[in-house]
C-alpha positions as CSV (number, residue, x, y, z in Angstrom):
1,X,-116.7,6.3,5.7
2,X,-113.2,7.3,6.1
3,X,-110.9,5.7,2.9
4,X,-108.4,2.9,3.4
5,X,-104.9,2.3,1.5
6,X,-102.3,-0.1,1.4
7,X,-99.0,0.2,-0.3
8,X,-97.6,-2.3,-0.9
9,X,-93.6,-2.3,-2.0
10,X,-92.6,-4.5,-5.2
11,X,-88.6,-5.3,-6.1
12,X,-86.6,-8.6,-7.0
13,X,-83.3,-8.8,-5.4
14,X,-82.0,-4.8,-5.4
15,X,-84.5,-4.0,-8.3
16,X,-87.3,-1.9,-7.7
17,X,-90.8,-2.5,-9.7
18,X,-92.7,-0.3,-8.4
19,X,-95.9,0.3,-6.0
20,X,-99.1,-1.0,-5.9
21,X,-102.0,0.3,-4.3
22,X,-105.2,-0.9,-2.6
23,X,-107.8,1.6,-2.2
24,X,-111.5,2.0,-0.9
25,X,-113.1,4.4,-2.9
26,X,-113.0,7.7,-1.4
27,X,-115.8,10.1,-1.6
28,X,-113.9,11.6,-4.8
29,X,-112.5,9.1,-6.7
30,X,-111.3,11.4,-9.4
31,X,-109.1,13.5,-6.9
32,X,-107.5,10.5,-5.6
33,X,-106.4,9.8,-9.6
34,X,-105.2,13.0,-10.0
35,X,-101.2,14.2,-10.2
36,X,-101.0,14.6,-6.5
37,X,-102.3,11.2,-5.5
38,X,-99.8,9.7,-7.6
39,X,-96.9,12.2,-6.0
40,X,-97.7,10.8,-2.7
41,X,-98.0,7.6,-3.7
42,X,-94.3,7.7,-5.6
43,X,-93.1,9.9,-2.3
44,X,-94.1,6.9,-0.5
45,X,-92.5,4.2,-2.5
46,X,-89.4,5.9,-2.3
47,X,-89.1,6.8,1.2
48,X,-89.9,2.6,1.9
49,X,-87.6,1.9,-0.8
50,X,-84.9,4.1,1.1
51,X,-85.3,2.6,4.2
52,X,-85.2,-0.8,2.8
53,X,-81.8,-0.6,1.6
54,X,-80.6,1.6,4.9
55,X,-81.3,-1.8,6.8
56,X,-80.2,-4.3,4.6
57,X,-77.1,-2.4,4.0
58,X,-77.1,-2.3,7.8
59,X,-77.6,-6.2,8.0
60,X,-74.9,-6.8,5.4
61,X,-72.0,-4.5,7.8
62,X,-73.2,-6.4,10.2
63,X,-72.8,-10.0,8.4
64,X,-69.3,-8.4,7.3
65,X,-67.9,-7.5,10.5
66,X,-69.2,-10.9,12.3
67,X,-67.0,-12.9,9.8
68,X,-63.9,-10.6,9.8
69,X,-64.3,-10.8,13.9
70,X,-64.3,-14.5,13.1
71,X,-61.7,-15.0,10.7
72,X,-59.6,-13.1,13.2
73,X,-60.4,-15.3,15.9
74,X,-60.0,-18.5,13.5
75,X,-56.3,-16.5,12.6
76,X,-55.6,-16.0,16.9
77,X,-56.4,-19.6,17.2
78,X,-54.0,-20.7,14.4
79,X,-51.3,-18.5,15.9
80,X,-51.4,-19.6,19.1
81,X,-51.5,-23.3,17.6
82,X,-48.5,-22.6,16.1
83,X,-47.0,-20.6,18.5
84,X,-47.3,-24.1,21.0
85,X,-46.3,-26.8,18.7
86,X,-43.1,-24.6,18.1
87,X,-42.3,-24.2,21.7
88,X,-43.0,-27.8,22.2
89,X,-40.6,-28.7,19.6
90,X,-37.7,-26.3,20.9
91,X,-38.7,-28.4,24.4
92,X,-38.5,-31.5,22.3
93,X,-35.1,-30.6,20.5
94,X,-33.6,-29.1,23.5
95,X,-34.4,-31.9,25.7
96,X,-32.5,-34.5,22.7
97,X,-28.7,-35.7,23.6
98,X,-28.3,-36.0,19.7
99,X,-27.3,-32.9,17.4
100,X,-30.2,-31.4,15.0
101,X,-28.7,-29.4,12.4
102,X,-31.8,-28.1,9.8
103,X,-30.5,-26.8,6.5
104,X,-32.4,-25.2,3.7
105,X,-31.8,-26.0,-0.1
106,X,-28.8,-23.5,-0.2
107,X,-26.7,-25.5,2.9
108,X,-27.8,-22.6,5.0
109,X,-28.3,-22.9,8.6
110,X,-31.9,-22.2,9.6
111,X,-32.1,-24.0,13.1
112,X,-29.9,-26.3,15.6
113,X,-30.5,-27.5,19.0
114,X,-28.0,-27.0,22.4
115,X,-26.6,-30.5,21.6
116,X,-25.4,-29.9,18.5
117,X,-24.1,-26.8,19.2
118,X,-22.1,-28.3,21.7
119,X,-20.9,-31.1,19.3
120,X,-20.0,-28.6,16.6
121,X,-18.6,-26.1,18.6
122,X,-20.6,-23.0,17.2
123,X,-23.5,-20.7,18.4
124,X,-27.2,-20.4,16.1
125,X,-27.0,-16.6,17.3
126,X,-23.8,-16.2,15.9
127,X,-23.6,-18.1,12.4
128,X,-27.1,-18.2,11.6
129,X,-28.0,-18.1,8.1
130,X,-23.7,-19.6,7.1
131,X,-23.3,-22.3,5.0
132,X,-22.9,-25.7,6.4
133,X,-19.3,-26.3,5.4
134,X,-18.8,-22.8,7.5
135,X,-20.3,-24.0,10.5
136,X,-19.9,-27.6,11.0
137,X,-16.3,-27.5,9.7
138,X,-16.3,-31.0,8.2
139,X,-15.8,-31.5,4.5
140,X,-17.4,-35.6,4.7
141,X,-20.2,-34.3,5.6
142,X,-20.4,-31.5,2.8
143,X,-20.1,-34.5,0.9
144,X,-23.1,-36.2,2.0
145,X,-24.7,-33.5,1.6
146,X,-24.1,-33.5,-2.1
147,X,-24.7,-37.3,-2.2
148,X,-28.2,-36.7,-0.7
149,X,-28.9,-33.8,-3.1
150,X,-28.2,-35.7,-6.0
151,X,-29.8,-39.4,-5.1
152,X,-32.8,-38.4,-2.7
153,X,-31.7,-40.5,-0.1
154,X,-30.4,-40.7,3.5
155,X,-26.7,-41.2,4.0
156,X,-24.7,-42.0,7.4
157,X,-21.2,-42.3,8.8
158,X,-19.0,-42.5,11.0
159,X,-16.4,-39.2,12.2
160,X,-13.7,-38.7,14.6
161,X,-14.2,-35.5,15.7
162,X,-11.5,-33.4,17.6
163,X,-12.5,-29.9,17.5
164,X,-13.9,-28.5,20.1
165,X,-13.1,-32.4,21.7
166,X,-11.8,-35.1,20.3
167,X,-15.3,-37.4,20.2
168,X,-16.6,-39.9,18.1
169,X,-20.0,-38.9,15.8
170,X,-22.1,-40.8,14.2
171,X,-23.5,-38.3,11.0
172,X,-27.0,-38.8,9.4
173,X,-28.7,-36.5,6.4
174,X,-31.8,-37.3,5.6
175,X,-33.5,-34.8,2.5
176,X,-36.3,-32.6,3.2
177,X,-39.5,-32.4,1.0
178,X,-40.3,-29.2,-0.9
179,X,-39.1,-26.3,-0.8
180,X,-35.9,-28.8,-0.2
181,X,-33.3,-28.7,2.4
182,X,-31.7,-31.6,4.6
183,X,-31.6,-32.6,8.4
184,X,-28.3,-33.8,9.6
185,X,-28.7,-35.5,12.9
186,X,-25.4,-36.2,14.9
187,X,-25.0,-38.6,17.8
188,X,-22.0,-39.0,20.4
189,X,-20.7,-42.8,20.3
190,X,-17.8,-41.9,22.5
191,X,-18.9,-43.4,25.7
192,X,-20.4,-46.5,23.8
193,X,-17.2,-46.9,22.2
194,X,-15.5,-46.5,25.0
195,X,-17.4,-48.5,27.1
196,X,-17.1,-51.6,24.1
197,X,-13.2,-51.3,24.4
198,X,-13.7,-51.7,28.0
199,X,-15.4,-54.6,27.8
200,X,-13.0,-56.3,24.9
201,X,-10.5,-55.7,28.0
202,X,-11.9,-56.7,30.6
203,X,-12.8,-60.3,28.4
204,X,-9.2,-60.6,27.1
205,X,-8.1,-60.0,30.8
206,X,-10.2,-62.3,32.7
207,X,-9.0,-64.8,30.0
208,X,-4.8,-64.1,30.6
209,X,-6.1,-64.2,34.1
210,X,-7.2,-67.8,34.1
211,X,-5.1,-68.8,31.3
212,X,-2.4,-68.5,33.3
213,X,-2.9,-70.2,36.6
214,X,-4.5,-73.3,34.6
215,X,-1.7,-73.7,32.4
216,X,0.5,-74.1,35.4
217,X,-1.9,-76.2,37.5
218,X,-1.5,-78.5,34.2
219,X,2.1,-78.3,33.7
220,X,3.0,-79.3,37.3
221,X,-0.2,-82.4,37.2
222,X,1.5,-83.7,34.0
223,X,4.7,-83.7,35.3
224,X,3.2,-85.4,38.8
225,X,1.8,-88.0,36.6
226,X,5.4,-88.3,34.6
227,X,6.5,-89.9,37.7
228,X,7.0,-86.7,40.2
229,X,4.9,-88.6,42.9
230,X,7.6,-91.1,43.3
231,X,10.0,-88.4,44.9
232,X,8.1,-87.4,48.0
233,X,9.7,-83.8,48.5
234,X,9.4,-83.0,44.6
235,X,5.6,-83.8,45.0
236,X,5.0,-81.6,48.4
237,X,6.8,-78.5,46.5
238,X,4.4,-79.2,43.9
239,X,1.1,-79.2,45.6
240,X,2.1,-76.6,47.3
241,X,2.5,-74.4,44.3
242,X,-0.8,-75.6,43.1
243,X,-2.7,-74.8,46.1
244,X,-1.3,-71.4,46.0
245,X,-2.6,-71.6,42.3
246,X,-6.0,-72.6,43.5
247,X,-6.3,-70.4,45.9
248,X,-5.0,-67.3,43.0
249,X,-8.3,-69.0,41.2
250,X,-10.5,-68.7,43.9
251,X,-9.5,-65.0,45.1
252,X,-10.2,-63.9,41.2
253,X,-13.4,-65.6,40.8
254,X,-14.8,-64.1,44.2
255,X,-13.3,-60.2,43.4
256,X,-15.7,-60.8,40.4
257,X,-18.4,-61.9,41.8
258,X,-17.8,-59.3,44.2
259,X,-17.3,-56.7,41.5
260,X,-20.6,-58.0,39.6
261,X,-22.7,-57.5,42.4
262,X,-21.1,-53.7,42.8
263,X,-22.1,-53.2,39.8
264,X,-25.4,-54.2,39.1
265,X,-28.4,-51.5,39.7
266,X,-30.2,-53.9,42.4
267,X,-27.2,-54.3,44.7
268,X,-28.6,-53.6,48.2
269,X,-26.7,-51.8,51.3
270,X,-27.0,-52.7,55.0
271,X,-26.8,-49.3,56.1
272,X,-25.6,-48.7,59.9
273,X,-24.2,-46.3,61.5
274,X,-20.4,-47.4,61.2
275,X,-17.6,-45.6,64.1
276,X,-15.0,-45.1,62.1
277,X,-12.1,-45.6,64.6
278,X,-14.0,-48.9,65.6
279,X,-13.5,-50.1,61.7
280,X,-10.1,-49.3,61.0
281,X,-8.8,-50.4,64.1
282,X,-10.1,-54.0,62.8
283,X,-9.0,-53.6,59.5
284,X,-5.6,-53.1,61.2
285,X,-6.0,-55.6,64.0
286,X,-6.5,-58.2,61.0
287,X,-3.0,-56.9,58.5
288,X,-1.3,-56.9,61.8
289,X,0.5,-60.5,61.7
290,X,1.4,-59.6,58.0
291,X,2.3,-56.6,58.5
292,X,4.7,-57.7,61.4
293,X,6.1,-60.3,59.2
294,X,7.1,-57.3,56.8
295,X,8.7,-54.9,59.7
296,X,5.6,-52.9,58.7
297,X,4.0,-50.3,61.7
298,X,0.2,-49.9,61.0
299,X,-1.3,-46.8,62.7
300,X,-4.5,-45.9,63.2
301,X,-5.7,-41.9,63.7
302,X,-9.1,-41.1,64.1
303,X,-11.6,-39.3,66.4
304,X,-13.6,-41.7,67.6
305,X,-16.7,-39.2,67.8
306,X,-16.3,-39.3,64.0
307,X,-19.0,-42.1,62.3
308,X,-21.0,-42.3,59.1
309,X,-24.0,-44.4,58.0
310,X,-23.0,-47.2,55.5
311,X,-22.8,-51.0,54.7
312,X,-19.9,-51.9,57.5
313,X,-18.9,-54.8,55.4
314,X,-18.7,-53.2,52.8
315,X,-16.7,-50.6,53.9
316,X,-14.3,-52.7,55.5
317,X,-13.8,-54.6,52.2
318,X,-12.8,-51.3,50.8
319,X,-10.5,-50.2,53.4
320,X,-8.8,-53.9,53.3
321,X,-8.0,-53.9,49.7
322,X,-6.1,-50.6,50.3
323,X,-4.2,-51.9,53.5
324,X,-3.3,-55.2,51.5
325,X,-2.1,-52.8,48.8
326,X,-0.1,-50.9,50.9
327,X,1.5,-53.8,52.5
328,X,2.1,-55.3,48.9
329,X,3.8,-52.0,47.2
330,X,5.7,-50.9,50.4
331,X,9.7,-52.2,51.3
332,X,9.9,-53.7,54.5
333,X,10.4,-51.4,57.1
334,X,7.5,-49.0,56.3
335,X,4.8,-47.3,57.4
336,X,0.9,-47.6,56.8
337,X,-1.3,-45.2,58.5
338,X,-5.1,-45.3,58.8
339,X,-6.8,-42.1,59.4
340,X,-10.2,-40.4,59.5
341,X,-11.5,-37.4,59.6
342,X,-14.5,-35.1,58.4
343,X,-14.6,-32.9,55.7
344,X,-17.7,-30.7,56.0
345,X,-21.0,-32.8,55.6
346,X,-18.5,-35.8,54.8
347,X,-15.8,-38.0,56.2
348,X,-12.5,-38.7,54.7
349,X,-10.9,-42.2,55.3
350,X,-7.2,-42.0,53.8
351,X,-4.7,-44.9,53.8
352,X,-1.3,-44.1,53.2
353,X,2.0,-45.3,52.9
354,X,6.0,-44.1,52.6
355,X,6.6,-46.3,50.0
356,X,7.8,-45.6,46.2
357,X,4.3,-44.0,45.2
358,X,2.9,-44.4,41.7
359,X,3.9,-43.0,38.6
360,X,2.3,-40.1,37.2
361,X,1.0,-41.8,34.2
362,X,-0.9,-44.4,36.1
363,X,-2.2,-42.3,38.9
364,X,-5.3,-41.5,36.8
365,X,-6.0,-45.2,35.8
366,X,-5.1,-47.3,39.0
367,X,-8.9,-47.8,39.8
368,X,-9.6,-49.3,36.6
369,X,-9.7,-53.5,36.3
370,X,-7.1,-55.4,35.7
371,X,-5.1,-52.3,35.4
372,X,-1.5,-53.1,36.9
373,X,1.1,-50.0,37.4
374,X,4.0,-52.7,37.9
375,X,1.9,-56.2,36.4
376,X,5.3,-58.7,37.4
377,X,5.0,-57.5,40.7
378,X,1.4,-57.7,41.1
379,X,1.0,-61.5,39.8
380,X,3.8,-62.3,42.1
381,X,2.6,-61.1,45.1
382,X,-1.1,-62.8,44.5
383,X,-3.2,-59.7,43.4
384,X,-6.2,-60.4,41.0
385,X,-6.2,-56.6,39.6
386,X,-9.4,-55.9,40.9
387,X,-9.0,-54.8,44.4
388,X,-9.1,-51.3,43.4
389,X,-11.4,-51.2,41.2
390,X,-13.7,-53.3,44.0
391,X,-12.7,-50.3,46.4
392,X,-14.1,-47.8,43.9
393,X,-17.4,-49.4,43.2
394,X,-17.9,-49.8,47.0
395,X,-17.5,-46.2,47.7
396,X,-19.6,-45.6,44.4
397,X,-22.8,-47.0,45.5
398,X,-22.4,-45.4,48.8
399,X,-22.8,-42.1,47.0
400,X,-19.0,-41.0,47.5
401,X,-15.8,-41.1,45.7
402,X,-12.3,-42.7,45.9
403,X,-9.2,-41.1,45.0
404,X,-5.2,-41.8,44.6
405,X,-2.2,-39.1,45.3
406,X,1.3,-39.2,45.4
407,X,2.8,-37.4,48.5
408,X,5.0,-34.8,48.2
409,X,7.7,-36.6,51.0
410,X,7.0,-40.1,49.2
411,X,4.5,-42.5,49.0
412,X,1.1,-43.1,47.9
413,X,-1.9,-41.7,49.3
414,X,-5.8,-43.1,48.9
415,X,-8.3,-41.0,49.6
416,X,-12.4,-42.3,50.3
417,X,-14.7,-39.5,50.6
418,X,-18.1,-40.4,52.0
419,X,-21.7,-38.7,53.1
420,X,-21.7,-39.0,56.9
């Protein structure tokens, strides 16, 4: 019978204990317990003992590198994470009308967006890293930033700024948590500003406007009821010049309507296509007895190949408020001329007139409401204000422009550009 062994390895954790061995008993038991059975026995133990720790020191590289490969691709993923919530900020912060100025605890410029840059006047590539008195050149707001430092909470205000253009800002610095710093956040009132003084205008003007035709549609019925009626001719000069009043009333409260409509978002267009020799030759055809009545000549040059797609009544309106103009400004005698032509993908219609022209100054403002170059003049002669200004909305929403010039031989010269 051939003799069996098994080894079998003992260690706790990395500690070796040593061997034990099962045996049958060979045919010599006493050579098996002699100094070279126990060699083999040791050479054995230690060659398994070897090739124990090869492995496991294998596994444990293994473990290692799996969690460095790991906490790399953890570290990729937080990158990348960053990497996109910054560029969605920048998108954010570009995309923003308002100024974004970040400061750091020092009043050192860190970041800014394109809108504050342009509201400030400075470039981040170029003063990166300054202090904020250096860059946004404003010593109230220096100041707020010392009020924040010191009490922890936001401050705002109002500036006139005039370099690099004369706008108004509305300021805010709001403190940053630890390590510290502030945000100062800029907006642009100008246009609202602008657009409340319009408005306080247009109010006060609509008010002269009726103020003054009521006033003398009440003076002249209290002095009718003072005993006027009893002189018959007294009394027909009188309603007369109240009717004429009435009919001042009427013509404002239309041009506003008019205007209202204009200006609203939902205001709809008949669209046709429009000749334009057909529609000033009407236009004319309808100043014509008024114009007579003034020694006036009204002309009319146009191709009549020439047309455009637009709301004819509309149009017309437009064209008549700068006819009735022109007859109003001009001395007797003069000359109105109608004319169209195109202008590459567009058509010019241009009334004009040898009259005195309009001053510089108000060349720039005579589309606005209300707004009068010679007011006398214009109350006397029946105008509202708002002719022009209906003449500028109505080539607005058409998707063109309207424009006033002085000619060079004299006169005044309105120009309507619109999309064929």
């Amino acid at each position: 019978m051939r003799p069996r062994t098994l080894l079998i390895f003992m260690a706790v954790g990395v500690t070796a204990l040593g061997a034990l061995v099962l045996a049958s008993a060979p045919p010599d038991a006493s050579a098996f317990a002699s100094g070279v059975g126990i060699a083999l026995v040791a050479t054995a133990a230690a060659l398994l003992w070897a090739v124990l720790t090869v492995v496991r020191a294998e596994a444990t590289v293994q473990v290692a590198t799996d969690a460095m490969a790991s906490a790399r691709g953890r570290l990729r993923a937080l990158e990348e994470t960053a990497a996109r919530d910054e560029a969605q900020l920048r998108t954010v912060l570009g995309a923003m009308s308002d100024g974004v100025v970040l400061l750091d605890a020092q009043r050192r410029l860190r970041a800014a967006n394109p809108a504050a840059e342009a509201l400030f006047g400075f470039r981040l590539t170029e003063v990166g890293g300054e202090t904020a008195i250096i860059v946004l050149r404003r010593h109230e707001i220096d100041a707020m930033l010392s009020a924040v430092e010191a009490s922890g909470v936001s401050e705002r205000q109002e500036l006139e700024q005039i370099f690099p253009a004369r706008r108004i800002l509305r300021v805010t610095v709001d403190p940053l948590p630890a390590p510290g710093g502030f945000v100062v956040l800029a907006q642009d009132l100008t246009e609202a500003r602008r657009l409340e003084l319009v408005r306080r205008d247009f109010v006060a003007n609509v008010s002269h406007e009726l103020r003054t035709p009521l006033a003398s549609l009440r003076a002249m019925t209290e002095t009718l009821m003072g005993g006027g009626l009893d002189d018959a001719v007294f009394a027909r000069r009188f309603f007369g010049q109240m009717l004429a009043e009435i009919e001042r009333l009427s013509r404002l409260v239309g041009d506003l309507l008019d205007l209202s409509m204009l200006e609203s978002e939902g205001v709809r267009l008949r669209r046709v296509t429009v000749p334009t020799r057909d529609l000033l030759e009407g236009v004319a055809r309808r100043f014509s007895l008024d114009a007579a009545t003034r020694s006036t000549t009204l002309t009319v040059e146009a191709d009549e190949a020439i047309a455009l797609t637009a709301d004819r009544d509309r149009l017309e309106q437009a064209v008549s408020n700068l006819v009735e103009n022109a007859l109003k400004y001009t001395p007797t005698g003069s000359h109105v001329r109608l004319s169209a032509a195109r202008s590459g993908d567009a058509v010019q219609i241009v009334v004009e007139d040898d009259g005195p022209g309009i001053p510089a100054a108000h060349l720039q403002r005579v589309f606005e409401r209300f707004y009068r170059a010679d007011p006398s003049r214009s109350r006397r002669s029946g105008g509202t204000g708002l002719g022009l200004a209906i003449v500028k909305h109505v080539v607005s929403v058409h998707g063109g422009r309207a424009e006033a010039f002085n000619r060079p031989e004299g006169g005044a010269r309105f120009v309507l550009t619109l999309p064929a």
